[in-house]
C-alpha positions as CSV (number, residue, x, y, z in Angstrom):
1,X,0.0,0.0,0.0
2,X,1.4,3.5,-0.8
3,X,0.8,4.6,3.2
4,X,3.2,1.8,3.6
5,X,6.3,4.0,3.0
6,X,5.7,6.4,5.7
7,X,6.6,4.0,8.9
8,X,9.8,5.3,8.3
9,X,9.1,8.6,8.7
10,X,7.4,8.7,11.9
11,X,10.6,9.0,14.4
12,X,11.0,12.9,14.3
13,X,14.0,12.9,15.1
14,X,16.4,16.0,13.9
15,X,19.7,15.6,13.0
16,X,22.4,18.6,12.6
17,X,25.0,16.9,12.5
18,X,25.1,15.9,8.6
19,X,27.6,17.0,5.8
20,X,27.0,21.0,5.9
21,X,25.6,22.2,2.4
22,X,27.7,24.7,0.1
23,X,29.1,28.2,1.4
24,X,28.1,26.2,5.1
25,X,24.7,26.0,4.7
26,X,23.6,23.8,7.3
27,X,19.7,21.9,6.9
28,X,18.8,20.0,10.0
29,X,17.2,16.9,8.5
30,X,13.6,15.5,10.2
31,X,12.7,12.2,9.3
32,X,9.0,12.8,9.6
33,X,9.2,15.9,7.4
34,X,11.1,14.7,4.1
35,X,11.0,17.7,2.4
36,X,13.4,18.1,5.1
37,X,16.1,15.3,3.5
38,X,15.2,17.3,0.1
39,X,16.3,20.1,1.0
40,X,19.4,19.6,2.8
41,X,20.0,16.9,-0.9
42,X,19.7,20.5,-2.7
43,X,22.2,22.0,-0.6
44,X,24.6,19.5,-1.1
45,X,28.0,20.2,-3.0
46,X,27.8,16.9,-4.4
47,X,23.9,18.5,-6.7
48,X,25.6,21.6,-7.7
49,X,28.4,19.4,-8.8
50,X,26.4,17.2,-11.0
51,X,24.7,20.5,-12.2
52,X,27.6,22.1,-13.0
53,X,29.4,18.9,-14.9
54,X,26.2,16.7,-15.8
55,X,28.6,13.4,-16.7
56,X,30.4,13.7,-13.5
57,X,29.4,10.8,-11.2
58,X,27.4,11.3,-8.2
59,X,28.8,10.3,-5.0
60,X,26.3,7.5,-5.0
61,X,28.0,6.3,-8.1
62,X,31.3,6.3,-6.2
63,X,30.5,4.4,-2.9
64,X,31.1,8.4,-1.2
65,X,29.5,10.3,0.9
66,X,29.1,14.2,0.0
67,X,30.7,15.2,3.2
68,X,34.3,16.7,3.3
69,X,34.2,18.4,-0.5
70,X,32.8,21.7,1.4
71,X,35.7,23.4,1.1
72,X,35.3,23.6,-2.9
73,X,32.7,25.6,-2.6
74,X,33.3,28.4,0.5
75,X,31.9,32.0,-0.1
76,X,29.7,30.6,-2.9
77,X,26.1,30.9,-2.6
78,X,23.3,28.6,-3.7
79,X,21.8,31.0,-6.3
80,X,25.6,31.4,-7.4
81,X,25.9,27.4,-8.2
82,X,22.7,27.4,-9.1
83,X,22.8,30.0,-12.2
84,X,26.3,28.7,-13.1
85,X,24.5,25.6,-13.9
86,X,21.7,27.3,-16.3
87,X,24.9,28.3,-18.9
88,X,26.2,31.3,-16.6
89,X,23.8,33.5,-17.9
90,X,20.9,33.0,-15.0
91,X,20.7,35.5,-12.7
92,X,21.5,34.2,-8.9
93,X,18.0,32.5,-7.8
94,X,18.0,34.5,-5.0
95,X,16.8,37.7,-6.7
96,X,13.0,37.4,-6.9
97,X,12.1,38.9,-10.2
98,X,13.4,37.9,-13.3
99,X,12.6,41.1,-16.4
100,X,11.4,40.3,-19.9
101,X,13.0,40.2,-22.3
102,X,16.6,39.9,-21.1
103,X,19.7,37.3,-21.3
104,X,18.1,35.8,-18.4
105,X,15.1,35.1,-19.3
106,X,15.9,33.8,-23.0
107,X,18.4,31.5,-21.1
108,X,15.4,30.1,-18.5
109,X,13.2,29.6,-21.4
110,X,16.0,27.5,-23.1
111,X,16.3,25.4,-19.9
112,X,12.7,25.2,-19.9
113,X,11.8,24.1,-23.4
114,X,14.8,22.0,-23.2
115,X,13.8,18.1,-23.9
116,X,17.1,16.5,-22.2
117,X,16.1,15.6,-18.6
118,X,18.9,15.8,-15.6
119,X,18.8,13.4,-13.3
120,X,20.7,14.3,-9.7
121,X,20.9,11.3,-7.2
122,X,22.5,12.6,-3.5
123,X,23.3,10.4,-1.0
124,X,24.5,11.1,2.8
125,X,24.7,9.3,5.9
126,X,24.1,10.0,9.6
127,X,27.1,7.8,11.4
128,X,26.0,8.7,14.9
129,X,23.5,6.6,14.1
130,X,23.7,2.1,15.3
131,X,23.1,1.2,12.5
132,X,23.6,4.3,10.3
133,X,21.0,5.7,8.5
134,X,21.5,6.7,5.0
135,X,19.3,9.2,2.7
136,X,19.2,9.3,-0.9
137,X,17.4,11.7,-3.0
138,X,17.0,11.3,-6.9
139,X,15.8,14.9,-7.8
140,X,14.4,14.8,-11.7
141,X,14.3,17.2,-15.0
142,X,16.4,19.7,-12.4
143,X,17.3,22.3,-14.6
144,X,13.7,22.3,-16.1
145,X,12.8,22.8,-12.3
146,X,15.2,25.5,-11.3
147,X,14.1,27.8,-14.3
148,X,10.5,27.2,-13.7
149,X,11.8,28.1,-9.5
150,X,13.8,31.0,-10.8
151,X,10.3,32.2,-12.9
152,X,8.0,31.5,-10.0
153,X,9.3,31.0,-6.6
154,X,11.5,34.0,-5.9
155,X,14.9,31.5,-6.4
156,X,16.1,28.6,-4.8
157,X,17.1,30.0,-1.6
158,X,13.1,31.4,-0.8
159,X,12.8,27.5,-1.9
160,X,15.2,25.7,-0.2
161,X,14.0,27.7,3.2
162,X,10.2,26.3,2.6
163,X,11.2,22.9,2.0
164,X,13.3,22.5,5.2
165,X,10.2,21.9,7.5
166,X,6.8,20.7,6.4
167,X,4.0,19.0,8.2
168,X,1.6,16.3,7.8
169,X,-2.0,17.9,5.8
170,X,-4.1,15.6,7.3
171,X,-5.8,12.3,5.4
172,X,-6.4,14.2,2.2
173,X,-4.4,10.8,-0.4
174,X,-8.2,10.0,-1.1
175,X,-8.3,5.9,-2.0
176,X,-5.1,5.1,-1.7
177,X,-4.1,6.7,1.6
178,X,-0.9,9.0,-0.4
179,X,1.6,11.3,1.6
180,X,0.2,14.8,1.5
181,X,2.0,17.6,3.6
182,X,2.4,21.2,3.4
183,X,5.3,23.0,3.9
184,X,5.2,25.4,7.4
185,X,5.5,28.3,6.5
186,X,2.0,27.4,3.7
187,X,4.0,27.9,0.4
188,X,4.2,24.9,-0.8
189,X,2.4,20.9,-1.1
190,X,4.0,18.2,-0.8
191,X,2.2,14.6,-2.6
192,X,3.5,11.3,-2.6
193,X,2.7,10.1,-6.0
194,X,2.2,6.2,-7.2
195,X,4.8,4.6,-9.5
196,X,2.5,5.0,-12.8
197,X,2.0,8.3,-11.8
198,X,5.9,9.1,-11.5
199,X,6.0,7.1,-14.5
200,X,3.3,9.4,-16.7
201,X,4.6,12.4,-15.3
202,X,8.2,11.8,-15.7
203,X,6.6,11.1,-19.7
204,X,4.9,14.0,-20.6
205,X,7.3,16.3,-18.5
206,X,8.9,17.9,-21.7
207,X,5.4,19.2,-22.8
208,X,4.9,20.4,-19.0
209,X,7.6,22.4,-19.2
210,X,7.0,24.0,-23.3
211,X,3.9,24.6,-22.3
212,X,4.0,26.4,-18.7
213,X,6.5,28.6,-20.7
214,X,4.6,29.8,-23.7
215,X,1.9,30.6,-21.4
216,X,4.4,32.5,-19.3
217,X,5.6,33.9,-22.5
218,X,2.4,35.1,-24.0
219,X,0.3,36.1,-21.0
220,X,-2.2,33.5,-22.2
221,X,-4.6,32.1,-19.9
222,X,-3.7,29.3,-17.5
223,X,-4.9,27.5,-14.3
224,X,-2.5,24.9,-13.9
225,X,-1.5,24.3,-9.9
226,X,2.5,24.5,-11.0
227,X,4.2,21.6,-10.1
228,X,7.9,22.5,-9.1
229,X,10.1,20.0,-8.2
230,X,9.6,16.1,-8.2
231,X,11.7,13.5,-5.9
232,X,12.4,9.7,-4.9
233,X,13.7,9.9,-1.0
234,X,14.7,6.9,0.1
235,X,15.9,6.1,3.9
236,X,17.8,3.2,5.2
237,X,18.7,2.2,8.3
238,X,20.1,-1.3,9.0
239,X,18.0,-3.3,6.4
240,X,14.9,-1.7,6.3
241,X,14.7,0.7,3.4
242,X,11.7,2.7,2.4
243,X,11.0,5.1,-0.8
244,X,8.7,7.4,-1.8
245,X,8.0,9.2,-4.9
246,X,7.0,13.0,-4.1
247,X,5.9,16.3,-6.0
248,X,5.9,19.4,-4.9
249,X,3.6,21.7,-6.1
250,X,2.3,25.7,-5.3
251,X,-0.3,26.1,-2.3
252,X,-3.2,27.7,-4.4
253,X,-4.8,29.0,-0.9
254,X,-1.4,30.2,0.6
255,X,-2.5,33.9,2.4
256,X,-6.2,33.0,2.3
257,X,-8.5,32.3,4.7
258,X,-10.7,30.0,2.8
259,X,-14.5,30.0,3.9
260,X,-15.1,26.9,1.4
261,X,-13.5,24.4,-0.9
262,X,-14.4,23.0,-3.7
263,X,-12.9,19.3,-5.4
264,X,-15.0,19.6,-9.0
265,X,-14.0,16.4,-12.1
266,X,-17.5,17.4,-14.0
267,X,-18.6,13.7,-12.6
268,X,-21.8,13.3,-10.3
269,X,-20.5,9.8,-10.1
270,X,-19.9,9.3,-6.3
271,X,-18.9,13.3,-6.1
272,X,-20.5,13.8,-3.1
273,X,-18.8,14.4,0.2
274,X,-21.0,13.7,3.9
275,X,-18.3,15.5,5.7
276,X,-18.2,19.2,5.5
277,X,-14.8,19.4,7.1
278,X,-13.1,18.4,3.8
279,X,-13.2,19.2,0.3
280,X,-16.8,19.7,-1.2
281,X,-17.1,17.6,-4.8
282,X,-19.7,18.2,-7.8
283,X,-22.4,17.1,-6.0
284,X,-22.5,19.6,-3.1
285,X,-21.8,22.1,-5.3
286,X,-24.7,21.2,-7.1
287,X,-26.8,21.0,-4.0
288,X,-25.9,24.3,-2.5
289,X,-26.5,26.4,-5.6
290,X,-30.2,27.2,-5.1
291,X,-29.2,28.4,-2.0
292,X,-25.9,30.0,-1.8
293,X,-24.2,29.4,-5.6
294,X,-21.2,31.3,-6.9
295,X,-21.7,34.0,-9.2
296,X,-19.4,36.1,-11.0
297,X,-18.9,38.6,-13.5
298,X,-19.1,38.0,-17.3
299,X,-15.0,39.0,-17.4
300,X,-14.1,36.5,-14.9
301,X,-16.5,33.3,-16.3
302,X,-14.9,34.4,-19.6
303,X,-11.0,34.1,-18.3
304,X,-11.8,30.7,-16.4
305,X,-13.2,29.3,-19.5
306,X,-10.4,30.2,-21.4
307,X,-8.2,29.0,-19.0
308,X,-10.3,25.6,-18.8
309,X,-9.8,25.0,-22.2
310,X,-6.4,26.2,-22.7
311,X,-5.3,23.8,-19.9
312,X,-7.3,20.7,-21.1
313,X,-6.4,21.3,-24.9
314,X,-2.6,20.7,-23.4
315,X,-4.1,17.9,-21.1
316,X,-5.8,16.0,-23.0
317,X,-2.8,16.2,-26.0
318,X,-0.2,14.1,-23.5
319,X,-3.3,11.8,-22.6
320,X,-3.8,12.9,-19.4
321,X,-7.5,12.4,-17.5
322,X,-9.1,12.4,-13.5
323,X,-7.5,15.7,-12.9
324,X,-10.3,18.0,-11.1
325,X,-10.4,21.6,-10.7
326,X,-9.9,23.7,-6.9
327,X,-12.2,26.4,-6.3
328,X,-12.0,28.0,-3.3
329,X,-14.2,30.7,-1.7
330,X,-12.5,33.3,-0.1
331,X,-15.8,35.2,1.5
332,X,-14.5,38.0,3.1
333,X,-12.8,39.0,0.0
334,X,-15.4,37.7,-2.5
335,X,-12.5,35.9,-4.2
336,X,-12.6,32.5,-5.8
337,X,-9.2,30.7,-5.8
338,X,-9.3,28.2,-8.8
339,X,-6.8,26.0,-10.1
340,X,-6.3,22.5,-11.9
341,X,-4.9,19.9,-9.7
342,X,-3.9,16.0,-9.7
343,X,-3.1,15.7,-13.6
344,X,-0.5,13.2,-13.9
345,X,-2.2,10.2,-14.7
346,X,-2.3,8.7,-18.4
347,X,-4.9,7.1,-19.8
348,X,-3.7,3.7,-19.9
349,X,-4.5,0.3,-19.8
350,X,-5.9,-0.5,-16.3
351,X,-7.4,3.2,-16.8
352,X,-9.4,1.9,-19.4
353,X,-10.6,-1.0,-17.7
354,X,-11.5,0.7,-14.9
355,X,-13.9,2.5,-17.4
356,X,-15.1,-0.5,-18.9
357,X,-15.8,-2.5,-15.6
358,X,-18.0,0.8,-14.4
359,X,-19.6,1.6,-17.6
360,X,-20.9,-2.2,-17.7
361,X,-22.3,-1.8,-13.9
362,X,-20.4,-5.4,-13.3
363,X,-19.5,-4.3,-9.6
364,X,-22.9,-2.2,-9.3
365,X,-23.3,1.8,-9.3
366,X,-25.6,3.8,-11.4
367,X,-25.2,2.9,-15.1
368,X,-27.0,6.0,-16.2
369,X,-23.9,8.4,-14.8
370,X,-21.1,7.8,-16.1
371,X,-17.6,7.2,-14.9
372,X,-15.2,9.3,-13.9
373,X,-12.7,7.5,-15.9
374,X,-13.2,8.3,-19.2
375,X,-10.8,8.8,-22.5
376,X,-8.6,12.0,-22.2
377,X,-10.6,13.9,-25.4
378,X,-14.4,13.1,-23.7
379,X,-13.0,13.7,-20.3
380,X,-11.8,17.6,-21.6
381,X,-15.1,17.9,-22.9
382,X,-17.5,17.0,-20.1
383,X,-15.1,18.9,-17.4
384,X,-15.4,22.3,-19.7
385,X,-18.9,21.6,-20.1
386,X,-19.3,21.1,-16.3
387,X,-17.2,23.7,-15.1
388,X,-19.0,26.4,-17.1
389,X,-22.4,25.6,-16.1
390,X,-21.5,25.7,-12.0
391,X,-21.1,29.6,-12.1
392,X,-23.3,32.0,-12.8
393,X,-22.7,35.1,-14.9
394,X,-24.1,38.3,-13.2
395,X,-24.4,41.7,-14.8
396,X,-21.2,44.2,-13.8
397,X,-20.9,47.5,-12.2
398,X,-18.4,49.8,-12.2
399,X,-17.7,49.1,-8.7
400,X,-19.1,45.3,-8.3
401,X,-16.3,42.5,-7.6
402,X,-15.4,39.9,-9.7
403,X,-17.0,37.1,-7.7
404,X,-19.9,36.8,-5.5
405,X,-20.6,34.1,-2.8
406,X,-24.2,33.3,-1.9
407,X,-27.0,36.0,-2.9
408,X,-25.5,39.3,-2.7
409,X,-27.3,40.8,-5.1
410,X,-30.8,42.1,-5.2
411,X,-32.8,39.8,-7.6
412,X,-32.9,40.8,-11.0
413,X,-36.0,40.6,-13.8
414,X,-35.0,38.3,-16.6
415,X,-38.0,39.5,-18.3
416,X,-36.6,42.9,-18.9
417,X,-34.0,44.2,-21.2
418,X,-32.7,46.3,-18.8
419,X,-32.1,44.7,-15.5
420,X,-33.8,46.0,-12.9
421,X,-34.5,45.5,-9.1
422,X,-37.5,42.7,-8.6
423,X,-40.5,42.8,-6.0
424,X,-40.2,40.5,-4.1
């Protein structure tokens, strides 16, 4: 079972006294918070030195530890190493913004449309340990990942500093029970992912990456919940040895106090949630909208509908299905925090059994609704279709917000060509 591979985080137990990372840099490593191992992998001499010479072996390779090759890198910082690896040309990741049109950003957007993946594997050991425990982290497509940072996060030190503590998010892994953490200071969310979906992700990456970019590039409309880095952090100790596969992803809520939230595939096939402490589904939504349903302005249905079918267009070309889409409700605000989440898995074989099994009703369930499996290309259409009848287009003002949340607004005459105020 995918839960399986946390038993071996569960200790919390911090250790400082691992290899220090470049120019110093010193990550205390928890072993129930692995973005924690990640982090202090990143740090390491031995990544930058992979970066920096890709067919260079890792220390893994060797039968070495990282530690005592510090001294290589003294007064240099991370963002220093870091942009050195990008062709010299980045501009240190810890300066936040990165301007248009400049050497820099024509060299991220080479690294980011750049088909030829990078694999880093770190390894380092704890030897005050009986036995020793030893931590390996595989870090994937990692200049793809450090441009997309360098475009998005603010660099790799704002990163790095996130990742170094996280904390359990509750049972949120749905059926199979995955790894889900956020990162404490609410920047960042950490999945464990399944091996088909490392497998489908690790894929279609390339056309990720092309595609984040030319919407970057061209201001077109997106929705896509980046995904930012992606891992395999093993831990041994003795001979037990445990792995997990984890993404890391942007927190779509991070600085908002969200009132309600919304987990919407464009399915009414078992999308409805009994317990109102977690994520809402299609259903509910449906349910509450007599009552208290989300409107908004014609401006912003028009932008989420592009967005919806810019996203699924790219979606649905790399054969990618079940992804849903997050709307949360920020009342106070009259915001709605949208994005599209969980859309690494391919349409493949035991995919398409799974839609054949439910579509025949062989294990029971309603055979007039239909699955939420379905082939990529139907799957983009119901979800647009769906997610453009849920909200409701109001008329604007000069001074109305974009969204409303419940019944705001008096009641208009539909009968009239000018709306007006109804008696009630």
């Amino acid at each position: 079972m995918i839960s399986a591979a946390l038993n071996c985080f569960l200790h919390g137990v911090a250790r400082v006294r691992l290899p220090s990372g470049i120019n110093g840099t010193v990550v205390a490593v928890f072993e129930d918070e692995p973005t924690s191992v990640i982090a202090c992998a990143i740090t390491s001499p031995d990544y930058y030195k992979q970066i920096l010479n890709p067919v260079q072996k890792s220390s893994e390779d060797y039968g070495e530890d990282s530690e005592g090759s510090t001294g290589l890198w003294d007064g240099i910082s991370v963002g220093d190493v870091a942009c050195k690896g990008l062709r010299n040309t980045t501009p240190p990741l810890d300066r936040l913004a990165t301007p248009s049109g400049t050497v820099e950003e024509q060299t991220i957007a080479e690294e980011l449309v750049s088909p030829t993946p990078l694999t880093v594997k770190v390894r380092f050991t704890d030897n005050d340990d009986t036995p020793r425990t030893e931590f390996k982290v595989k870090c994937y497509y990692v200049k793809q990942f450090i441009a997309l940072r360098a475009k998005c996060c603010g660099g790799e030190m704002e990163y790095i500093r996130s990742l170094s503590r996280c904390k359990a998010w509750g049972a949120r892994g749905g059926k199979s029970k995955a790894y889900f953490a956020k990162t404490l200071d609410d920047r960042f969310i950490v999945k464990q992912v399944s091996k088909s979906e490392k497998h489908s992700f690790l894929e279609f990456a390339p056309q990720y990456f092309r595609y984040l970019w030319e919407t970057m590039s061209s201001d077109s409309p997106t929705c896509l919940a980046k995904i930012l880095g992606f891992y395999t952090v093993s831990v041994k100790s003795g001979y037990e040895k445990k792995d997990m596969d984890l993404l890391v992803m942007e927190n779509l809520t991070y600085g908002k106090t969200i009132s309600r939230m919304y987990d919407l595939k464009g399915s009414l096939r078992s999308r409805y949630n009994s317990d109102i402490t977690g994520p809402l589904l299609d259903q509910n939504l449906l349910e509450e909208m007599p009552t208290s349903p989300i409107f908004m302005t014609k401006k912003s249905k028009f932008l989420l509908e592009q967005a919806v079918y810019n996203d699924t267009s790219f979606l649905a070309r790399v054969h990618v299905m079940d992804y849903s889409l997050l709307a949360a409700v920020v009342e106070d605000s009259q915001e709605l925090v949208i994005g599209i989440i969980d859309y690494i898995r391919q349409y493949t074989w035991d995919k398409h059994l799974e839609t054949w099994v439910k579509v025949s009703g062989i294990l029971g369930g309603p055979r007039n609704t239909s699955p939420t499996i379905i082939h990529p290309q139907e799957y983009k259409k119901r979800f647009r279709k769906a997610i453009s009848s849920y909200f409701v287009v109001v008329p604007e003002s000069e001074t109305s917000p974009n969204v409303y949340v419940g019944n705001p607004l008096p009641r208009l005459c539909e009968s009239s060509s000018t709306p007006r105020e109804c008696d009630n």
